[in-house]
C-alpha angles and dihedrals in degrees: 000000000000121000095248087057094056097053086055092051086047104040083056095045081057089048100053091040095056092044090060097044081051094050091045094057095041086053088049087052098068097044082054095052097042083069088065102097084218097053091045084053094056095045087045090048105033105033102097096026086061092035083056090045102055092049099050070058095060080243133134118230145269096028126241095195131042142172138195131202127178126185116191109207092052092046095231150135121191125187125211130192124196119235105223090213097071100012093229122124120245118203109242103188149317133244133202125234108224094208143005128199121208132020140279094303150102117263121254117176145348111302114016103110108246141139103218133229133236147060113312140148129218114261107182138020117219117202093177098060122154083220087052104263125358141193119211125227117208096240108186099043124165092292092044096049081046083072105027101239118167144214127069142191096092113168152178101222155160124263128048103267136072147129106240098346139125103238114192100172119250103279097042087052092054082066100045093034089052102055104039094048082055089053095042085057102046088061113266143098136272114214132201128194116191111198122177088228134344097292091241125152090246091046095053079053083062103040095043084048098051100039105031092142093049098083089162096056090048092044075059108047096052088060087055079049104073094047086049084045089047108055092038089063106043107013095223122098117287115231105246133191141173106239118182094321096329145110104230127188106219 
């Protein structure tokens, strides 16, 4: 057997190896988190209403794949599960946020109220939360870091009250907190995608009208664009990358 031969074998062996370490402790992570008397609450409370949901939706439960979009303007949060038959996403159902800090905008420094703007995943549950239960999103995240932008400990949460959070109010977060901690510990990502608005024709009237002098804010919002483009057209995740500074569809 070559050399070359024998790095492949053991790159895969790697890969392998460190999927299943990964699937082990995600699946620690929900027995962990099933001894939180909140999360058990949520399972307890929001199990069959979910179960019901997804099949009115033609979906199987719990969900592998989830998906997350906000659009501040709106207030609102949808989630979206992907149906492993076709491989396309269906919306679930959408949340409001009970309340938004900020303005339309993306988010700069610690401190400035803002929720920021861009394409993220959450990266930690938290069953312990101060706002009930939270989900972390990982601000700064590559594009964020590219332009050194600083705070942190932005959340999708429980309760009616934050500084650049996302608040869904206790019993709309058992749902969201539920399935996507089912998803996170199956394996697989959960990502967010923060817009300003729902990227419409009308709605870029609106925005090009209301904010003609912020060329910045508009350079911006046309990157956000072609992810926004991408999944209303076909309903499956977009590819996305941080080149030079700048948000790219591959």
């Amino acid at each position: 057997m070559s050399n070359y031969v024998v790095k492949i074998v053991c790159l895969l062996c790697l890969c392998l190896m460190s999927l299943s370490s990964l699937f082990a402790q995600n699946k620690d992570l929900l027995a962990t988190q099933l001894k939180s008397s909140r999360v058990k609450t949520a399972q307890k409370e929001t199990d069959a209403v979910l179960a019901a949901l997804f099949k009115s939706k033609k979906l199987p439960y719990p969900a592998k794949k989830i998906f997350m979009r906000v659009f501040k303007a709106e207030s609102e949060l949808e989630l979206w599960a992907e149906n492993p038959k076709t491989q396309k996403y269906v919306l679930v159902k959408t949340f409001p946020i009970c309340y938004m800090s900020g303005t339309l905008g993306a988010k700069y420094k610690q401190g400035d109220q803002q929720v920021p703007e861009g394409f993220y995943e959450i990266t930690y549950f938290n069953a312990q939360s101060s706002y009930y239960l939270s989900m972390l999103v990982n601000y700064p995240n590559q594009y964020d870091l590219f332009y050194k932008k600083t705070g942190g400990a932005i959340c999708i949460h429980g309760a009616c009250a934050s500084i650049g959070c996302m608040p869904l109010e206790d019993d709309p977060v058992k749902e969201v907190y539920w399935v996507a901690l089912q998803a996170y510990s199956s394996g697989n990502k959960v990502p967010v995608h923060i817009f300003p608005t729902k990227l419409t024709t009308q709605n870029w009237e609106k925005l090009n009208k209301d904010f003609e002098n912020d060329t910045q804010k508009i350079n911006f919002w046309k990157e956000l664009q072609a992810g926004y483009n991408y999944f209303e057209s076909n309903h499956t995740l977009p590819n996305i990358k941080v080149l030079k500074g700048k948000y790219v569809i591959l």
